[in-house]
BAMAR-455555 format. One record per residue (C-alpha): residue number from 1; x, y, z. Coordinates in nm, 4 decimals, m for minus. Example, Ala and Ser with C-alpha at 12.3 -4.5 7.8 and 13.67 -1.06 7.14 Angstrom:
<recs>
+-----+----------+----------+----------+
| pos |        x |        y |        z |
+-----+----------+----------+----------+
|   1 |   1.2300 |  m0.4500 |   0.7800 |
|   2 |   1.3670 |  m0.1060 |   0.7140 |
+-----+----------+----------+----------+
</recs>
This chain:
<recs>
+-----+----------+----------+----------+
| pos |        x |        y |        z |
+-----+----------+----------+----------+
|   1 | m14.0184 |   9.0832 | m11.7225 |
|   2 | m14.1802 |   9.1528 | m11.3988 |
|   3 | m14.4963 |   8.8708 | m11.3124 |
|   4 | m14.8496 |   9.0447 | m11.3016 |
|   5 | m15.0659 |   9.2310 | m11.5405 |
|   6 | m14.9657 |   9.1523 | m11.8989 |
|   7 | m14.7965 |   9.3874 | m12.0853 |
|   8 | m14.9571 |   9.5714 | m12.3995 |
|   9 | m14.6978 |   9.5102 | m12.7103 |
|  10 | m14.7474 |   9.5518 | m13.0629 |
|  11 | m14.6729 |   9.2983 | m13.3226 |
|  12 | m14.3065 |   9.4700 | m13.3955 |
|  13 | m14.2013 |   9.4639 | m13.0290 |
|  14 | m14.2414 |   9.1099 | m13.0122 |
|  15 | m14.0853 |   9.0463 | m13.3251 |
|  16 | m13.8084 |   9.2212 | m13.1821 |
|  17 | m13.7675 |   8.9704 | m12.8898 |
|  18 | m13.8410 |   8.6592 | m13.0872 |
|  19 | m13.5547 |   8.8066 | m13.3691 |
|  20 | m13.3196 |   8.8180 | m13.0367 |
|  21 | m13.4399 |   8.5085 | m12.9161 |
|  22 | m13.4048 |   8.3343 | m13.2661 |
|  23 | m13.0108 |   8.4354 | m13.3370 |
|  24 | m12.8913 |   8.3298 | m13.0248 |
|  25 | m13.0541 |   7.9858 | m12.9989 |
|  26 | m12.9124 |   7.9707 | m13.3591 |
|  27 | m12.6001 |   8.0620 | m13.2095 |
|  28 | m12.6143 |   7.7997 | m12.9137 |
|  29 | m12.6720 |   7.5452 | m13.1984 |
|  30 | m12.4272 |   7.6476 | m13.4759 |
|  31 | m12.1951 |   7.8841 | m13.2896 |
|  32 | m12.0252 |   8.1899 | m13.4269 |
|  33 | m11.7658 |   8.3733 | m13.5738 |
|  34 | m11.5839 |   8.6610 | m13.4046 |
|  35 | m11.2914 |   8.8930 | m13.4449 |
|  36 | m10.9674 |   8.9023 | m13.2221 |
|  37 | m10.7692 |   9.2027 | m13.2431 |
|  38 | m10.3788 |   9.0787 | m13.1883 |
|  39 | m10.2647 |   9.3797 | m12.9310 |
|  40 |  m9.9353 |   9.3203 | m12.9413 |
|  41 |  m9.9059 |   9.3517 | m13.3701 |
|  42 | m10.1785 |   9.6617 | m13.3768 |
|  43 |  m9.9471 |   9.8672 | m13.0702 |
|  44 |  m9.6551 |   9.7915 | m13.2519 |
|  45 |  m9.8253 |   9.8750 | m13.6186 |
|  46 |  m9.9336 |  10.2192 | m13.4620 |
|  47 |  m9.5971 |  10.3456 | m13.3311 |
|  48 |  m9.5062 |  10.2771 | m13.7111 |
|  49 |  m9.7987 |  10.4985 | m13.8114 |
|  50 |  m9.6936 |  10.7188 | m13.5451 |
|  51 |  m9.3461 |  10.7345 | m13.6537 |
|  52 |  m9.4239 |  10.7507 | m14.0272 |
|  53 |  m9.3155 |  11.1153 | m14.2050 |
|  54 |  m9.6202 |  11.1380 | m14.3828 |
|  55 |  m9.6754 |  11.4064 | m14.6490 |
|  56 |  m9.9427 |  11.5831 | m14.9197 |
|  57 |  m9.9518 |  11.4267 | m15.1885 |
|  58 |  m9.9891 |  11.6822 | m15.5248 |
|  59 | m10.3368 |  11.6039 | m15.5693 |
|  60 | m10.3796 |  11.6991 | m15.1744 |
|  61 | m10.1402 |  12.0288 | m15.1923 |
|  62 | m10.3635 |  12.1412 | m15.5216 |
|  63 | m10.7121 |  12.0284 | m15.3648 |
|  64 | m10.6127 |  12.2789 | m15.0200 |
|  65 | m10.5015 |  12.5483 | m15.3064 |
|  66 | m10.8452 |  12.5649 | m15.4958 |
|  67 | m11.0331 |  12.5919 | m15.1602 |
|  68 | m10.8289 |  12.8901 | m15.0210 |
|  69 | m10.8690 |  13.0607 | m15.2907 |
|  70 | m11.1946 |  12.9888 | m15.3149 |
|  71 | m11.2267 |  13.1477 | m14.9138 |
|  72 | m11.0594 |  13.4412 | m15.0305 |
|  73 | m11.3052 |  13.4954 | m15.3629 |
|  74 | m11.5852 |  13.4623 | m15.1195 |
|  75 | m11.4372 |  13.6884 | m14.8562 |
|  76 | m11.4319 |  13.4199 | m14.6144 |
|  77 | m11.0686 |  13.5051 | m14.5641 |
|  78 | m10.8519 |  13.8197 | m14.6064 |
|  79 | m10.5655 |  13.7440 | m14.8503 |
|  80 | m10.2688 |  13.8148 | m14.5910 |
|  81 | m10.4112 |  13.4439 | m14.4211 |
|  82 | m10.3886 |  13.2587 | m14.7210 |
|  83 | m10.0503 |  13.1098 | m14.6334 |
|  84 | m10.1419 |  13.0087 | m14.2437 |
|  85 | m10.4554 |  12.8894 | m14.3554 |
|  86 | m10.2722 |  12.6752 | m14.6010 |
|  87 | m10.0393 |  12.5424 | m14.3648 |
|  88 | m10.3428 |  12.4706 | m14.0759 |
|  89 | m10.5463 |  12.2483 | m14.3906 |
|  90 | m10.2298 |  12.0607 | m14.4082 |
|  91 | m10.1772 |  11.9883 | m14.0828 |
|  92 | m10.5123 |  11.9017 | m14.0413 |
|  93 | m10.5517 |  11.7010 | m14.3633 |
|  94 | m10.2351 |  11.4950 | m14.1992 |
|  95 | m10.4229 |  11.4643 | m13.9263 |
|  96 | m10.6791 |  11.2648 | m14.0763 |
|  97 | m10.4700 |  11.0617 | m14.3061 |
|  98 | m10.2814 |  10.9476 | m14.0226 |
|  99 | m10.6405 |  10.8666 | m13.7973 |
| 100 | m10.7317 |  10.6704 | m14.1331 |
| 101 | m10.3899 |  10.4422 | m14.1459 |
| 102 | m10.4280 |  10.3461 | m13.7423 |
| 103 | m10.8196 |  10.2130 | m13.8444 |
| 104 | m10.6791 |  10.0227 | m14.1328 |
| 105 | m10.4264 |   9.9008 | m13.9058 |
| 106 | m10.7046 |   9.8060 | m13.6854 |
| 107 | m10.8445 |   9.6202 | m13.9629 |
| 108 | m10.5225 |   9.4129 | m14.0633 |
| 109 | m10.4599 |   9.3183 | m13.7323 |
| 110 | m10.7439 |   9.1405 | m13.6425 |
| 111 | m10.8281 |   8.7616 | m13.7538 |
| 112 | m11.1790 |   8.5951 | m13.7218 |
| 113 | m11.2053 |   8.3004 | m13.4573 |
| 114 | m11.5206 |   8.0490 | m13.4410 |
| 115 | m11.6447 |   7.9873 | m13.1303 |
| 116 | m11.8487 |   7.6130 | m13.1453 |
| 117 | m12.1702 |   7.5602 | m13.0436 |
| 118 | m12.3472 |   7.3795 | m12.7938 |
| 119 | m12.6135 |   7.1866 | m13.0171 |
| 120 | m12.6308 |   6.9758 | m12.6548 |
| 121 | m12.7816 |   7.3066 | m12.5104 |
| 122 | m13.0566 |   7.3001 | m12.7815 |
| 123 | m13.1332 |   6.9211 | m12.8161 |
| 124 | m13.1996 |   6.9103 | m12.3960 |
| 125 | m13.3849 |   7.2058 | m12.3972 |
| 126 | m13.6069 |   7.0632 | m12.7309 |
| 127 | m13.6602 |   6.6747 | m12.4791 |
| 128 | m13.7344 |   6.8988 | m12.1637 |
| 129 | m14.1085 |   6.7647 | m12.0411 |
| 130 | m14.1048 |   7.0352 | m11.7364 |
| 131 | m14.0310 |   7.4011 | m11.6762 |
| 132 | m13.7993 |   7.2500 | m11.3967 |
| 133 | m13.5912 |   7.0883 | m11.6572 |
| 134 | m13.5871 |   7.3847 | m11.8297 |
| 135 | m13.5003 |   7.5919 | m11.5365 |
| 136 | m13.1915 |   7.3444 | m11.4362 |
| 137 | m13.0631 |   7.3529 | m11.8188 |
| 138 | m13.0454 |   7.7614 | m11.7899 |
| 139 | m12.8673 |   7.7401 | m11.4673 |
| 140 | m12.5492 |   7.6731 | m11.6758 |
| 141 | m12.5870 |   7.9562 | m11.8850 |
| 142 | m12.3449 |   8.1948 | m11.7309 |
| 143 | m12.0918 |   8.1643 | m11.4937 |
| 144 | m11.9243 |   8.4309 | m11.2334 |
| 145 | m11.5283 |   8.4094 | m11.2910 |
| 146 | m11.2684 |   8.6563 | m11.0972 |
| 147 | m11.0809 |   8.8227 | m11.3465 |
| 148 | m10.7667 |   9.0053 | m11.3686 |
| 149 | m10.8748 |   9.3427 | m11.5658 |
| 150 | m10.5601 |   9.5155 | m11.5058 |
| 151 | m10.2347 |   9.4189 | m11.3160 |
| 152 | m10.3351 |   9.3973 | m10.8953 |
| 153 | m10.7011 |   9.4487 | m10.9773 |
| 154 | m10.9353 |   9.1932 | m10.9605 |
| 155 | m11.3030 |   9.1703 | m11.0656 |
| 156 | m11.5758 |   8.9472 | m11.0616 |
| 157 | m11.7524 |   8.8870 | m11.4085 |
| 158 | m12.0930 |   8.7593 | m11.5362 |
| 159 | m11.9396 |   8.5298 | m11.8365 |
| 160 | m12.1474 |   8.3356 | m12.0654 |
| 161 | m12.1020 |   7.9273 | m12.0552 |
| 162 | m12.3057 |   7.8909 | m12.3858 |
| 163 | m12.2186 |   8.0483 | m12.7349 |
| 164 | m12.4388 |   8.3813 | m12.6580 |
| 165 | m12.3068 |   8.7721 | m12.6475 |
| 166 | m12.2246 |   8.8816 | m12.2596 |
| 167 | m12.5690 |   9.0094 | m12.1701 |
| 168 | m12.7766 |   8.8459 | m12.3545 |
| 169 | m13.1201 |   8.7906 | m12.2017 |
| 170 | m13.2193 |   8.4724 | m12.3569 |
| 171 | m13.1237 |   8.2411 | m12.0265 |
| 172 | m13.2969 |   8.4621 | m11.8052 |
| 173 | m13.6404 |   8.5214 | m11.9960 |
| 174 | m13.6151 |   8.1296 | m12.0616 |
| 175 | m13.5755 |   8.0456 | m11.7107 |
| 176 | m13.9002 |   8.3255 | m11.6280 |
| 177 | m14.0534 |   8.1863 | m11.8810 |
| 178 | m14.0203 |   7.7843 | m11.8821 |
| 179 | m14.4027 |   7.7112 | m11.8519 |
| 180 | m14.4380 |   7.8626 | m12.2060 |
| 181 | m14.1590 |   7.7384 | m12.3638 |
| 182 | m14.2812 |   7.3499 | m12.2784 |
| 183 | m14.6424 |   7.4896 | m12.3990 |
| 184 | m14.5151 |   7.5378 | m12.7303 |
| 185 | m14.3348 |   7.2087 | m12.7434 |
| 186 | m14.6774 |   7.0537 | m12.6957 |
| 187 | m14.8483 |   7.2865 | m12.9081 |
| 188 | m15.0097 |   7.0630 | m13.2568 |
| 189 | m14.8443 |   7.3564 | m13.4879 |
| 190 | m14.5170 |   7.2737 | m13.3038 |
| 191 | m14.3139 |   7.1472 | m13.6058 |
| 192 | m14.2125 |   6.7872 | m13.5434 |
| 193 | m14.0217 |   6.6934 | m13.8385 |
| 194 | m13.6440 |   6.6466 | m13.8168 |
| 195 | m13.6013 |   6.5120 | m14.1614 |
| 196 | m13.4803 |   6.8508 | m14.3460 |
| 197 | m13.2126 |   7.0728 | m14.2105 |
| 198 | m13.4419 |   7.3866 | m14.2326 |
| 199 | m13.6641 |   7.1802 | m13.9542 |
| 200 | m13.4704 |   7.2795 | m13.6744 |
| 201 | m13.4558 |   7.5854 | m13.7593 |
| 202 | m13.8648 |   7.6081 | m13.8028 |
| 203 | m13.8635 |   7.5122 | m13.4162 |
| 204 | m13.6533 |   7.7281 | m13.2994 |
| 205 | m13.7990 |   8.0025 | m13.4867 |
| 206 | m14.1473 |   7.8550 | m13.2951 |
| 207 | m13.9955 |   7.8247 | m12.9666 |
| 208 | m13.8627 |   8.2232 | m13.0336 |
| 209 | m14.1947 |   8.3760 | m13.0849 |
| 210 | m14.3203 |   8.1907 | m12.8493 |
| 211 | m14.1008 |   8.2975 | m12.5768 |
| 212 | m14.1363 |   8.6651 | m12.6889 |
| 213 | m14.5060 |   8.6623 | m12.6354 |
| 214 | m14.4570 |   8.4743 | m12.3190 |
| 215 | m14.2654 |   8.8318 | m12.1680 |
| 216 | m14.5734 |   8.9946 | m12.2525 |
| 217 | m14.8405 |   8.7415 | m12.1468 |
| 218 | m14.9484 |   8.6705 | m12.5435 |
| 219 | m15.0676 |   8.2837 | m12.5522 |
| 220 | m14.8167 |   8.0774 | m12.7573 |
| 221 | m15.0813 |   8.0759 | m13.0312 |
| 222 | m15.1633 |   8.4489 | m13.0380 |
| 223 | m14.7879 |   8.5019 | m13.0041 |
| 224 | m14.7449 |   8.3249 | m13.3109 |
| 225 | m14.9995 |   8.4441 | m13.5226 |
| 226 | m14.8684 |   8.8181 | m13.4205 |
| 227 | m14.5273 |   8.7757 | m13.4945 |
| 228 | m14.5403 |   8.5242 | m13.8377 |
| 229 | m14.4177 |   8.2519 | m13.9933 |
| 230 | m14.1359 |   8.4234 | m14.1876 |
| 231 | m13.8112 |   8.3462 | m14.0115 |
| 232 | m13.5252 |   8.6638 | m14.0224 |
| 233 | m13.2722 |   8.4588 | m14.2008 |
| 234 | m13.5315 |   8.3770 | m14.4648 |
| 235 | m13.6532 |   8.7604 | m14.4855 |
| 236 | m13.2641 |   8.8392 | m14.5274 |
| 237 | m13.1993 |   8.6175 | m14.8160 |
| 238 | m13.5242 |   8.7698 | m14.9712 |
| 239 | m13.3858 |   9.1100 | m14.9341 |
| 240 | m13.0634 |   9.0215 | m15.0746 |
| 241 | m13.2298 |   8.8257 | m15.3999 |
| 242 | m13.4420 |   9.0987 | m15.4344 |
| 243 | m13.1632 |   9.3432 | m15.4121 |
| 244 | m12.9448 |   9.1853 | m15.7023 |
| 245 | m13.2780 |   9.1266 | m15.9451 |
| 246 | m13.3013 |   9.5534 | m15.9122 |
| 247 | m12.9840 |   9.5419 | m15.9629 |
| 248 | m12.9688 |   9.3545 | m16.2219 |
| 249 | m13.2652 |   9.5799 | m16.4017 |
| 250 | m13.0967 |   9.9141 | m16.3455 |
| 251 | m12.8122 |   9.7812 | m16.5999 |
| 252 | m12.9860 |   9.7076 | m16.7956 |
| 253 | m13.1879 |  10.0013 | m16.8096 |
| 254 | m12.8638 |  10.1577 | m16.8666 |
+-----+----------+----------+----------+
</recs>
């Protein structure tokens, strides 16, 4: 965000940012899970697919029946067609059973991987006194790698050192935005307490709105009156609680 005349922002734009901001310091602390799609086992599953002599089932053949007919009843098609526009419905409806197999394929293929954390990341960043140490810890947040993307061709890519989706703008706004992040540090609503597990997550929920007003020149403590106290984990369990009570009412109902 460009240094001058504040920006005007309303209260869900910079809950937006401090959201961002939140999940991926939660990430740099706790790390993530991710899928990996083994290439090898999902070419060789397609060719299967591929190879497959798939045909209607009866249900299928009697489904593509009732809706010629019903074309010809409507006068949507001239009874000579019936038996081409049979056979194009079938090839079509194989078609899309076939699509269907290669993206369950897709699914079967693929494992989940965790990538760690960096909870060092978070606990330097949380005994930073200056925006220079600030600055120097977001230096290692990426790093430019040459990478083979295709056999001869070489490229030179942007790749993230700490646990945090390629292109995330969390390192950069950080860096821009170091004064503010050591303001709210030193801010008396700053939570101090380590003793609970929750109490990290309070700060770094702090430090995120903070940092989101910060791109908009919002004070730390107008920034985080405007955005709340709720954190978005904490409105997501609510959601989901409140989800299975109407549930559990509807069945009742029933």
């Amino acid at each position: 965000m460009p240094i001058g005349r504040p920006k005007i922002a309303d209260a869900g734009t910079v809950y937006s940012f401090a959201h961002q901001f939140y999940w991926d310091f939660r990430r740099i602390q706790e790390g993530y899970s991710r899928w990996k799609y083994d290439q090898e086992e999902y070419e060789r599953a397609i060719r299967e697919v591929d190879a497959y002599n798939l045909g209607l089932s009866e249900s299928q053949k009697v489904a593509l029946v009732q809706v010629v007919r019903k074309d010809v009843e409507a006068g949507r098609l001239a009874p000579a067609e019936k038996m081409s526009r049979l056979r194009e419905l079938g090839i079509a409806n194989l078609a899309a059973t076939r699509e269907w197999l290669k993206v369950e394929v897709g699914e079967l293929v693929r494992t989940q991987i965790k990538v760690p954390g960096k909870p060092e990341v978070i606990e330097a960043l949380l005994n930073a006194e200056t925006s220079e140490a600030v600055q120097n810890i977001c230096t290692d947040a990426v790093a430019s790698r040459t990478v083979e993307v295709r056999p001869g061709v070489k490229k030179e890519l942007t790749i993230p050192n700490w646990p945090i989706p390629a292109g995330s703008v969390l390192p950069m706004y950080l860096a821009e935005n170091a004064a503010q992040f050591i303001a709210a540090k030193n801010d008396p609503r700053f939570p101090k307490s380590t003793t609970r597990p929750s109490s990290k997550l309070k700060q770094l929920w702090f430090l995120s709105r903070a940092l989101a007003g910060a791109l908009y020149g919002i004070s730390v403590r107008t920034s985080i009156n405007l955005v709340g106290s709720k954190r978005p984990d904490e409105m997501f369990e609510e959601s989901r609680a409140g989800k299975s009570i109407r549930k559990r009412r509807g069945s009742r109902g029933k």
